[in-house]
Residue, then its C-alpha position, 0 to 999 in steps of 0.5 A: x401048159x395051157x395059156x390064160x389071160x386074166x380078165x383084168x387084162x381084157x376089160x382095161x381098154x374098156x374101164x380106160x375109155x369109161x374113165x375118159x368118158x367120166x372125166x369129160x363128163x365132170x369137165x362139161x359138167x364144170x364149164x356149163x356151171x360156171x358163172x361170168x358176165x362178160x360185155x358185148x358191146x359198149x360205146x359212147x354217144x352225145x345227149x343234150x346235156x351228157x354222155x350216154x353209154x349204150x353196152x350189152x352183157x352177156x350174163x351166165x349165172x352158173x347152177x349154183x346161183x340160179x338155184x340159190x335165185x330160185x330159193x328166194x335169195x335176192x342178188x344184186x348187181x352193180x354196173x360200174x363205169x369209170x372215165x380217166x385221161x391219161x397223165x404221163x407225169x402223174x397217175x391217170x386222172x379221173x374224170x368221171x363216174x358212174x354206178x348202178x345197182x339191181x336186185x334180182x329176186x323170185x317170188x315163189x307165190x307168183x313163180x315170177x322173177x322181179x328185177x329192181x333199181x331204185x322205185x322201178x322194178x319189172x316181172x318176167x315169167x323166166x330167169x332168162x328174160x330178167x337176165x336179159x333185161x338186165x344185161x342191157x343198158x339204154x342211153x345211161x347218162x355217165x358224164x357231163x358234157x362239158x367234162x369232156x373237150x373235142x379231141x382230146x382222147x379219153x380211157x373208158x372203162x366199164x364192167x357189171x358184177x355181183x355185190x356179195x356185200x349186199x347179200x344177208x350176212x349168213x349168205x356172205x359167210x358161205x360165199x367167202x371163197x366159195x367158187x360157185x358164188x364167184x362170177x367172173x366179171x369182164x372189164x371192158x376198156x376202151x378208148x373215146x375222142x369226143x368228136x368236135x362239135x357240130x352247128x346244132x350242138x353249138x350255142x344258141x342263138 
């Protein structure tokens, strides 16, 4: 009698390693898409009058919204930071707050993104140098100074994320519960003593 093998037989090890190989290649394919914002860096210093947070974020929109930038609909991005001091009788109590909002948009006659808060607003030739810019807060001024007592510690909190409530209404419709509109956004806590104050804080003379 003579022996056989079917060609099913010799070809498995080969269509199981394709497989594999797809199978990483979807996984890559669905980690490099995914959106988040986490924070870098984030700390407290003393102005004149308040204090001022200094923070970094690191901003990775995802393939879906960069496209969707790219098309021409706007985003727009709220920082939120919060200052509580803990109450062992009672829920923390706040002490201060403070939000920002930007709009990031693309205009397609310049081929420039445009990055907007308030009256000021600045261009960039890529979607990279926007996020960039976007992702760092300089000496913004989060609480009074006189809020806050030397010594005494303090709960900061502090996140940047995506408002879809600003976006127009069909787009708001698509993005309920639509993972490609979803960014994780970090919540940086952490915990802050003013440092007593020093001869030229104190009053004058």
């Amino acid at each position: 009698m003579t022996a056989f093998t079917t060609p099913s037989s010799k070809s498995r090890p080969s269509g199981l390693l394709r497989g594999l190989a797809l199978g990483l290649l979807l996984l890559a394919s669905a980690l490099a898409g995914a959106a988040e914002i986490e924070v870098r860096r984030a700390e407290l210093s003393a102005g004149e009058e308040s204090w001022l947070l200094d923070a970094e974020f690191g901003i990775d929109l995802g393939q879906r919204l960069e496209e969707v930038v790219a098309r021409g609909v706007a985003l727009y991005f709220v920082a939120e930071f919060e200052l509580t001091k803990g109450r062992w009788y009672w829920v923390d109590e706040h002490v201060a707050g403070r939000k920002q909002t930007w709009r990031l948009s693309y205009n397609a006659l310049t081929r420039q993104y445009r990055l907007s808060s308030g009256a000021l607003h600045q261009s960039f030739a890529s979607l990279d140098e926007a996020l960039r810019v976007l992702g760092r807060l300089r000496e913004w001024p989060v609480a009074e100074k006189a809020l806050l007592k030397a010594g005494e510690p303090y709960n900061a909190a502090l996140r940047l994320k995506l408002d879809l409530t600003q976006l127009p209404k069909p787009f708001q419709v698509t993005a309920i519960g639509n993972k490609d509109w979803n960014i994780t956004a970090e919540v940086k806590r952490w915990s802050f003593s003013p440092p007593p104050a020093t001869a030229t804080e104190g009053p004058a003379k």
